[in-house]
C-alpha positions as a printed NumPy array, in Angstrom:
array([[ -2.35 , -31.042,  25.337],
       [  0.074, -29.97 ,  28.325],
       [ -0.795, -27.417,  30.311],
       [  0.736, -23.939,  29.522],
       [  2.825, -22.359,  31.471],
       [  2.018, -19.76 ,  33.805],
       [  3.692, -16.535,  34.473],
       [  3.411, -13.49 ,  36.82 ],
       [  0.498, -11.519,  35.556],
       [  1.625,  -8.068,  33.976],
       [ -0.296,  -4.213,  33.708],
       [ -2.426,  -5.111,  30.293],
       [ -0.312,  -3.36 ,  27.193],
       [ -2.6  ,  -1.888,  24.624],
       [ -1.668,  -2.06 ,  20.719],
       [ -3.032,  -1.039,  17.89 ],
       [ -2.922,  -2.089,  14.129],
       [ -3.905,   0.508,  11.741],
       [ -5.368,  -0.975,   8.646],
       [ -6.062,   0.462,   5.136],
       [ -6.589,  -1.359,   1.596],
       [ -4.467,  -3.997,   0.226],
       [ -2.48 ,  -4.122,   3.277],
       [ -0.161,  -7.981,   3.954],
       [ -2.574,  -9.912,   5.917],
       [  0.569, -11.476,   7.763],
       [  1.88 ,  -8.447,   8.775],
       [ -1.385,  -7.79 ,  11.157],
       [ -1.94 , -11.635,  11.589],
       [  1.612, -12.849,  12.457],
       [  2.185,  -9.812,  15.519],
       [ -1.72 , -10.338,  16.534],
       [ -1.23 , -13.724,  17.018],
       [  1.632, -13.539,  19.028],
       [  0.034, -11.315,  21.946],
       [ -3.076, -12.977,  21.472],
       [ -0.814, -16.352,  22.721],
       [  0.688, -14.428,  25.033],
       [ -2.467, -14.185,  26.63 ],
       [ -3.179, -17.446,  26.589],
       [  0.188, -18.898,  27.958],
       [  0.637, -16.244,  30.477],
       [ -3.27 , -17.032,  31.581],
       [ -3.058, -12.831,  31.438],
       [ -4.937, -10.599,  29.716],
       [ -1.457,  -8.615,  28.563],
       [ -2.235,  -7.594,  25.749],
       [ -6.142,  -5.744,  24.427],
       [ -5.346,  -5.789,  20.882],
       [ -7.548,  -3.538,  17.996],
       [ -7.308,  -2.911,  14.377],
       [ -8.211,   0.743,  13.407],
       [ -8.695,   2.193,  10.044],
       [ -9.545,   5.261,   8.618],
       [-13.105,   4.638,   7.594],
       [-14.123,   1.4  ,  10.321],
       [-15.46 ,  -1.495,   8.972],
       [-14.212,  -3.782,   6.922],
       [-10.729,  -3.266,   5.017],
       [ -9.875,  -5.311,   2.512],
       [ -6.439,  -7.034,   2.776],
       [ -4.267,  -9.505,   0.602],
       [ -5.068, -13.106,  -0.194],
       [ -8.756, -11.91 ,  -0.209],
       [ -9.216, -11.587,   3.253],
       [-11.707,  -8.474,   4.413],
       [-10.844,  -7.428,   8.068],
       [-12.985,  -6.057,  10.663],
       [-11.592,  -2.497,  11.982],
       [-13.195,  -0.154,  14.7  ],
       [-12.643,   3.985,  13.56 ],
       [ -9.328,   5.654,  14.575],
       [ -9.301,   6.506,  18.209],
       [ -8.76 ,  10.14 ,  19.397],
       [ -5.037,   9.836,  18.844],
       [ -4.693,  11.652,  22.166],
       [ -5.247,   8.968,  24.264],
       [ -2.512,   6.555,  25.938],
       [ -1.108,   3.874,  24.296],
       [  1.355,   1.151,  24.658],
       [  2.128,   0.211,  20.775],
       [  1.601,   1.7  ,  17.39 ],
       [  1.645,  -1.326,  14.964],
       [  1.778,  -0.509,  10.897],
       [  2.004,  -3.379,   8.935],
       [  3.265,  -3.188,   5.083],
       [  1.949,  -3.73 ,   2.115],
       [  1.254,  -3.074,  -1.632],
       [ -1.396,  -0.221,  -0.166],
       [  1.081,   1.376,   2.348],
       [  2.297,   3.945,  -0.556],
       [ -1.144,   5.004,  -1.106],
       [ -1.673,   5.373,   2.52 ],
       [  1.188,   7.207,   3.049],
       [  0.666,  10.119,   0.485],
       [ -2.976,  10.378,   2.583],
       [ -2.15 ,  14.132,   4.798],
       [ -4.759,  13.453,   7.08 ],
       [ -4.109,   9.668,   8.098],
       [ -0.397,  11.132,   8.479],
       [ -1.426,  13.634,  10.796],
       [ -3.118,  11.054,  12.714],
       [  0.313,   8.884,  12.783],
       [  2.49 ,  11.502,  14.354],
       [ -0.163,  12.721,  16.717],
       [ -0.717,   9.134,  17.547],
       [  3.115,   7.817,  17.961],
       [  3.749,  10.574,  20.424],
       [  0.784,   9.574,  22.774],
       [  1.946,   5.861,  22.599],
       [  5.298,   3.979,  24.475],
       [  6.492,   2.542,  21.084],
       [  6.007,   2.712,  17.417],
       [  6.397,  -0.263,  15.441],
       [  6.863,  -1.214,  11.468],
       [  6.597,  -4.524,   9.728],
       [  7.882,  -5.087,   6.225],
       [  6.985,  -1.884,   3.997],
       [  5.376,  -0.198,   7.146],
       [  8.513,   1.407,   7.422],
       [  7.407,   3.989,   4.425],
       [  4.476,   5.331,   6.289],
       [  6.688,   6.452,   9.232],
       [  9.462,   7.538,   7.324],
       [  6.738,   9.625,   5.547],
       [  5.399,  10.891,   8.903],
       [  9.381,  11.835,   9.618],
       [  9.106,   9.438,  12.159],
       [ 12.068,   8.058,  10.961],
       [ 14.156,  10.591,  10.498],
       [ 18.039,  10.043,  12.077],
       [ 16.968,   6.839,  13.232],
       [ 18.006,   3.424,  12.195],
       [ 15.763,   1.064,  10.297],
       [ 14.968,  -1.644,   7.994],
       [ 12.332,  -3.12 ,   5.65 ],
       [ 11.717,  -5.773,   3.472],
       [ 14.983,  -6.642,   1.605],
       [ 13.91 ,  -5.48 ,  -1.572],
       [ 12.605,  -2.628,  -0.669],
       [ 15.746,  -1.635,   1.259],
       [ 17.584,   1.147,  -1.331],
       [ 13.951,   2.579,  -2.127],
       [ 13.662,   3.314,   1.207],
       [ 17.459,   4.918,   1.527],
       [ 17.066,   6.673,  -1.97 ],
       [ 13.16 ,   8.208,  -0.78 ],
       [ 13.99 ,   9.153,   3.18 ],
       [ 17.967,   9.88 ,   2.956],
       [ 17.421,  11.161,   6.779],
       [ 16.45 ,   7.447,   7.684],
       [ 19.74 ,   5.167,   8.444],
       [ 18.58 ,   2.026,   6.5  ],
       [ 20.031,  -1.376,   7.795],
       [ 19.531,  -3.821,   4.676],
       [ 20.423,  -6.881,   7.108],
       [ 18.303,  -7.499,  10.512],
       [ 15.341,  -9.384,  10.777],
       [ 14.657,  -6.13 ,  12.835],
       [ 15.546,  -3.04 ,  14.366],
       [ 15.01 ,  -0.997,  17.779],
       [ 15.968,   2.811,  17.681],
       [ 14.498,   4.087,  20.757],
       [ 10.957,   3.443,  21.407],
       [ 10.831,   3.06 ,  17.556],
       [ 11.159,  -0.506,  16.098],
       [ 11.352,  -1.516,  12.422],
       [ 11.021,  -4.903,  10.926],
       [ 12.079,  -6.841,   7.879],
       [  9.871,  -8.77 ,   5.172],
       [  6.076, -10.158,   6.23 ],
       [  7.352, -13.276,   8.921],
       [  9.499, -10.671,  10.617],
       [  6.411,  -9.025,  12.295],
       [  6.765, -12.031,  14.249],
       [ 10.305, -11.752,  15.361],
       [  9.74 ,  -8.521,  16.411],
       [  6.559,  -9.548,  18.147],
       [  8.196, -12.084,  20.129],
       [ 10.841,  -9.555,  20.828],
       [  8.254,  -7.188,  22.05 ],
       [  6.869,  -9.981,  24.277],
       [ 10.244, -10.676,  26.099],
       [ 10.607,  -7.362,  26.456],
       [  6.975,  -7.272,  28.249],
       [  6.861, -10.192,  29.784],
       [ 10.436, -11.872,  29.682],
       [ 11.995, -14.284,  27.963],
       [ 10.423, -17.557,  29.65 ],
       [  7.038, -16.218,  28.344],
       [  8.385, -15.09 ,  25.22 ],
       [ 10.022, -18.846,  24.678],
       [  6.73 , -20.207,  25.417],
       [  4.933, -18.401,  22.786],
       [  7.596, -19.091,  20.082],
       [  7.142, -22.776,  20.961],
       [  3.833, -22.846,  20.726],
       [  3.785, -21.022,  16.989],
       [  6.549, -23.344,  16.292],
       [  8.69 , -20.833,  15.166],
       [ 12.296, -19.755,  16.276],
       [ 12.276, -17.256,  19.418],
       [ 15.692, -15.715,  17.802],
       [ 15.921, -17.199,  13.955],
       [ 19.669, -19.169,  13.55 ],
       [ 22.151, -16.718,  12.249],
       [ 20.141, -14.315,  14.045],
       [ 20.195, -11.155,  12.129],
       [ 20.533, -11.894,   8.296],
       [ 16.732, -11.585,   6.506],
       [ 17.451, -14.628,   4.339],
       [ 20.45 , -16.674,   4.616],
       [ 23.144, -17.845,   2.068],
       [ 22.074, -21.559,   2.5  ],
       [ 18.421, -20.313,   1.74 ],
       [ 19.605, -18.394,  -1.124],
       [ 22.111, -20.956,  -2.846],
       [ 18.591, -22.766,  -2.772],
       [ 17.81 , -20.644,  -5.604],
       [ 20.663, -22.415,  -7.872],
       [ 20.629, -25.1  , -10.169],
       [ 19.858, -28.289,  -8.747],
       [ 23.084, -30.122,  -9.85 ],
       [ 25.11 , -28.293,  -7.368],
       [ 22.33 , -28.999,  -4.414],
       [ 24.694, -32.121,  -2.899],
       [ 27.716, -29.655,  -3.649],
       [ 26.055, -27.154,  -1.279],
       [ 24.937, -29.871,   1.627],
       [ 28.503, -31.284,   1.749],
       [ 29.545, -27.297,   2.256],
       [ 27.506, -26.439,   4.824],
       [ 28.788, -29.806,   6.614],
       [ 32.007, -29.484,   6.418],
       [ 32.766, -25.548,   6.682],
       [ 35.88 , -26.371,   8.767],
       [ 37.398, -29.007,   5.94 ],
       [ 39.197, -28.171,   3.047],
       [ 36.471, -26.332,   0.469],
       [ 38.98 , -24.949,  -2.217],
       [ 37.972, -24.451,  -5.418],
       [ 40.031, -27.496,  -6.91 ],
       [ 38.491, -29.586,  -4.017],
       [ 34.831, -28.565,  -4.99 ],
       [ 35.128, -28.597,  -8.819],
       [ 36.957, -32.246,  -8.212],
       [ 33.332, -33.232,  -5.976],
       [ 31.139, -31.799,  -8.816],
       [ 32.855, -34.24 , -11.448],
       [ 33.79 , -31.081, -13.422],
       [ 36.904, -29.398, -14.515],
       [ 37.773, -26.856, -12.994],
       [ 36.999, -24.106, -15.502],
       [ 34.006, -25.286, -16.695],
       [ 32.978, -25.457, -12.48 ],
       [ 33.924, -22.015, -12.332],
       [ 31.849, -20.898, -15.197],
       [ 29.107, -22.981, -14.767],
       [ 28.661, -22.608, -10.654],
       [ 29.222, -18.336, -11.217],
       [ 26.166, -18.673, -14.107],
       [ 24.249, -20.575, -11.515],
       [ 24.593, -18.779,  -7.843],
       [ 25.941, -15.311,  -9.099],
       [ 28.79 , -15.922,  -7.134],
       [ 32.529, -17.616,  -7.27 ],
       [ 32.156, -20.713,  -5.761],
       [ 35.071, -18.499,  -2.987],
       [ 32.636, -16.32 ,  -2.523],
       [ 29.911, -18.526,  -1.705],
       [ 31.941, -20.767,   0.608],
       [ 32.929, -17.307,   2.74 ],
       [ 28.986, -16.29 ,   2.995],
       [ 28.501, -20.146,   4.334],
       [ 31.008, -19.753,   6.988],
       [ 30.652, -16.093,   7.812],
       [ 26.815, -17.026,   8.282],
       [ 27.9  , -20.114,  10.514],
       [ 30.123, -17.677,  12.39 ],
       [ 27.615, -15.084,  13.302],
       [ 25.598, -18.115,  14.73 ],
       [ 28.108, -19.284,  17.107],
       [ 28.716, -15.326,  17.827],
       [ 25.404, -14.646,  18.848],
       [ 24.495, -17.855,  20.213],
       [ 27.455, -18.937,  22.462],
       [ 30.131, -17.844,  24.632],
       [ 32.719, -19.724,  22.344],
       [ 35.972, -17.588,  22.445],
       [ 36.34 , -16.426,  18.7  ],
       [ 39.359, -18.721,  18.1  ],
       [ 37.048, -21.25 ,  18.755],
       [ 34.947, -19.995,  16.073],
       [ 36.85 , -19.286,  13.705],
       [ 38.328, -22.772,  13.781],
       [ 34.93 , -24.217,  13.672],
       [ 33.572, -22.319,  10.614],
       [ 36.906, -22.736,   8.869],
       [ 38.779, -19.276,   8.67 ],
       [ 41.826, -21.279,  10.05 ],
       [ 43.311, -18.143,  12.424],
       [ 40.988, -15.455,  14.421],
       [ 42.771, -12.699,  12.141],
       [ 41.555, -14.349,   8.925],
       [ 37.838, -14.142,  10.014],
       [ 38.276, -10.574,  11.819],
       [ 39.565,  -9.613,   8.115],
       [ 36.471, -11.288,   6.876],
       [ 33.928,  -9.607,   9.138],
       [ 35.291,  -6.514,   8.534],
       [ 35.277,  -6.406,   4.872],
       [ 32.088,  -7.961,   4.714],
       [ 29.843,  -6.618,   7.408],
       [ 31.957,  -3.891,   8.56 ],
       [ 32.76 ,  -4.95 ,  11.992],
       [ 34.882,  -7.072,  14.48 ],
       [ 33.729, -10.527,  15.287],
       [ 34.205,  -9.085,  18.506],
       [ 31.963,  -6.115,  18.194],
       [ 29.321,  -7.913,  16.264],
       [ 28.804, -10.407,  19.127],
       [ 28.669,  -7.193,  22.129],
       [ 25.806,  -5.849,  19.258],
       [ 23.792,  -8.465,  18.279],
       [ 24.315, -11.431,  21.229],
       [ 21.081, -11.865,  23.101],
       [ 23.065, -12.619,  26.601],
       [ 23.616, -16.698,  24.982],
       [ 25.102, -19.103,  27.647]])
């Protein structure tokens, strides 16, 4: 194997995971993993990881795994990060007084608080949440609006920073936001060489969206799979409805009736999620001039995707990229 990069050491950052029953293994595993490489790459010791749980010992977690927990620490005491992962237990845990007590007394002794997936619940439960932005798993996303109407819920991003208070999206977003929290640390260099050595993206294509419409025009029927491949290729070419019913060898009412009972969506409709997708991309990604990309994903004029963005995700191309761009060069 090469050797791993090295990088300046950094002060050690403490975190802990609070556990409880029936908890998403990957929602601890994914984040721990990702300091415990950052060790490792960084030839540090930058992050002293624990799990904690109400009772110690072992706490058992989904896909019948039992994990090993040390007792709740005087929540007093410094901290660096507050991790709590999601879960079909996290609603049980949450209507628990005294392990909510514990939460708020122990986010205000530590630098940052941090959700992944249905974690979210226990803060907004603790009010931790309250006036703050947020997110959660995607389908858990109006429950969370409808229960904590204090809590600004953002249905979209992979994850969320309010503050010293970050909030992440379904299960594999714990590691987003971990590899977030290790730029952050540590920089980006380390943070890139931790995300290569997982294998996984250090900022997911498309950037913000929890699932994307490629990934969920997967869920159609499989006669329009080649329809969808030849979209996503050719965004900038001519995808109007008489175009695609004529490449799916149908007529085209019976494409329209068929590909809407397929997708949930008017084959319009589906083309405009491709190409606003591939839009944010470029956005967020590069320092193409938004002509440029709106060309490119096939809007045809800047004003025809501004109109787009606007109606769809509520903002300017423009604004979207100052948001959500990660400094891309």
């Amino acid at each position: 194997m090469p050797i791993p990069p090295r990088f300046r050491p950094k002060p050690r950052h403490s975190v802990e995971v609070l556990a409880f029953a029936d908890l998403q293994v990957l929602d601890a595993a994914g984040p721990l993993q990702v300091f415990a490489s950052a060790n490792e790459l960084t030839g540090t010791e930058a992050y002293a990881t624990r799990l904690v749980s109400e009772g110690a010992g072992p706490v058992a977690a989904s896909a019948g795994i039992s994990l090993a927990t040390d007792p709740l620490p005087d929540p007093g005491t410094p901290l660096g990060t507050l991790l709590i992962p999601g879960g079909t237990g996290i609603f049980a845990a949450a209507e628990r007084a005294p392990l909510r007590d514990w939460v708020v007394r122990r986010a205000a002794s530590a630098e940052r608080v941090v959700s992944v997936c249905t974690g979210a619940f226990l803060l907004a439960e603790a009010g931790l949440l309250d006036g703050r932005r947020a997110v959660t798993h995607w389908g858990c996303c109006a429950r969370l609006a409808s229960r904590y109407p204090a809590v600004r819920v953002e249905a979209d991003p992979i994850f969320v920073r309010d503050g010293s208070v970050w909030t992440s999206a379904g299960v594999t977003a714990g590691i987003d936001l971990a590899l977030a929290l290790v730029e952050a640390d540590l920089g980006r260099a380390a943070a890139l060489a931790v995300a290569r050595h997982l294998v996984v993206f250090l900022k997911r294509p498309g950037g913000q969206a929890q699932f994307s419409a490629a990934l969920d025009l997967q869920a159609a029927d499989d006669r329009f799979g080649p329809l969808h491949a030849f979209m996503a290729d050719n965004l900038a070419a001519d995808l109007s409805v008489p175009r695609l019913a004529a490449r799916a060898g149908m007529s085209l009412r019976s494409f329209g009736r068929h590909y809407q009972s397929a997708t949930g969506r008017s084959p319009a409709e589906a083309v405009e999620d491709l190409r606003i997708e591939a839009a944010r991309r470029l956005l967020t990604d590069t320092r193409l001039p938004v002509k440029q990309v709106a060309a490119r994903c096939g809007f045809g004029s800047e004003e025809t995707l501004r109109r787009a963005f606007l109606r769809r995700l509520g903002v300017s191309p423009q604004d979207y990229r100052a948001r959500f761009s990660g400094g891309a060069p």
